[in-house]
N, C-alpha and C positions, 0 to 999 in steps of 0.2 A: 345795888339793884339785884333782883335774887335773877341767877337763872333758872331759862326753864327751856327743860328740854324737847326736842320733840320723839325722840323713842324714852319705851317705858322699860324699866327691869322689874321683876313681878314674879312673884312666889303665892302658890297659893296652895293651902296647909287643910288637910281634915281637918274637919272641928270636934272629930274624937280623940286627938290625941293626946297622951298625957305631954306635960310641957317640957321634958327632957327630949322628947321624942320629936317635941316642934321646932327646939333649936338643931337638934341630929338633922333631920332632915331639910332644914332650910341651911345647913353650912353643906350638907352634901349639892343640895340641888343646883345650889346660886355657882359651888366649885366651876360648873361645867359649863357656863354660858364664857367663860372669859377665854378660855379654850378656842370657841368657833365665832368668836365675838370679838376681833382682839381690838375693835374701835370703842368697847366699851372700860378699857383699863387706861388708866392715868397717867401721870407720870410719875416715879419714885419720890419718896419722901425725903426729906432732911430734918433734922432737929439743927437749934442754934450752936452746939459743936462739931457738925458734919458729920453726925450720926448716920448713914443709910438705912433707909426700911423701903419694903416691899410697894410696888404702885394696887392702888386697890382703884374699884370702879370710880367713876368720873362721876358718876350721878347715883343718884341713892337707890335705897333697893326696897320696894315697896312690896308688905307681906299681907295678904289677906287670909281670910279662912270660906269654908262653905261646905256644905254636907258633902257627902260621897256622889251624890248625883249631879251636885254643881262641879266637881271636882270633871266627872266622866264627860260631860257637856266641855269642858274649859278643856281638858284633852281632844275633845275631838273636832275643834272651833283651831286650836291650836296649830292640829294637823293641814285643816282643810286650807287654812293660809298661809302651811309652811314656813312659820316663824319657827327659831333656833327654841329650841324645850329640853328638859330636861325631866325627869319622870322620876318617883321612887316609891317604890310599893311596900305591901307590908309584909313583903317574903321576906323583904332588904334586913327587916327587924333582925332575922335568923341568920345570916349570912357574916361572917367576918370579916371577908378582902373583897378586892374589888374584885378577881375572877371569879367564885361564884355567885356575887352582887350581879355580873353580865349576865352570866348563866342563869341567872332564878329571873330576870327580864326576857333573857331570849324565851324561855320555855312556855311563854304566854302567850294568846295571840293580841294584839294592840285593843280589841275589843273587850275582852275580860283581863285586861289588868288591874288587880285589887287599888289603885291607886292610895296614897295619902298623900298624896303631893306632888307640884311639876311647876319649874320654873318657865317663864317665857321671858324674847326678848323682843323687842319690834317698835316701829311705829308706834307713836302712845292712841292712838284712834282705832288700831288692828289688834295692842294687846288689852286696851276698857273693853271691847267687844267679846275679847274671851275670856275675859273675867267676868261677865256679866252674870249678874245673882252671887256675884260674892261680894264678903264684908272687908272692911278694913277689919287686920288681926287687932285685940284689944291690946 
């Protein structure tokens, strides 16, 4: 019997980006939610000869896409309900570590962030509502 959960994990991607740039940014975005999330990580793997690996999320991570103005809408539905987000703009493009990655975020105010992408995490009825007018990614 499949489970189902009731919070959602959820990425949502400009729909201009080229597609190297849609995997970069959905492995940065998704990185940050397990951080301030810690009931969304698993428990550690095993293989059949007691191999260890890494525990990854417990439920899956659902990616959609949506212009620039669904993206800025889905940020600021995000904010207003206080769900854990994650955010990467297209400064990030130009930036190599994570200290100027902070830096080229801080220097923005939350309204004109060039967005292409923000993870959410929450309730699955809080985060359909800020996705709303986005696609499932193809």
């Amino acid at each position: 019997m499949p489970v189902r959960f009731d919070t959602k994990i959820a990425v949502l991607l400009r729909d201009d980006l080229e597609y190297w740039q849609r995997l970069n940014v959905t492995a940065f975005l998704i990185s940050g939610l397990g951080t301030v999330s810690p009931e969304v990580i698993g428990e550690p793997y095993m293989d059949a000869d007691g191999t260890p690996y890494l525990p990854m999320f417990r439920q899956p991570v659902l990616v959609f896409e949506g212009t620039k103005e669904t993206l800025t809408a889905a940020h600021r539905r995000a904010l207003s309900r206080s769900l854990p987000r994650a955010v990467f703009t297209s400064d990030l493009f130009a930036t190599g570590n994570d200290r100027d990655n902070r830096a080229a975020v801080r220097a923005v105010g939350k309204d004109q962030l060039d967005l292409v992408g923000i993870a959410v995490y929450g309730p699955r009825n809080a985060v359909d509502k800020v996705l709303k007018g986005a696609r499932m990614h193809p």
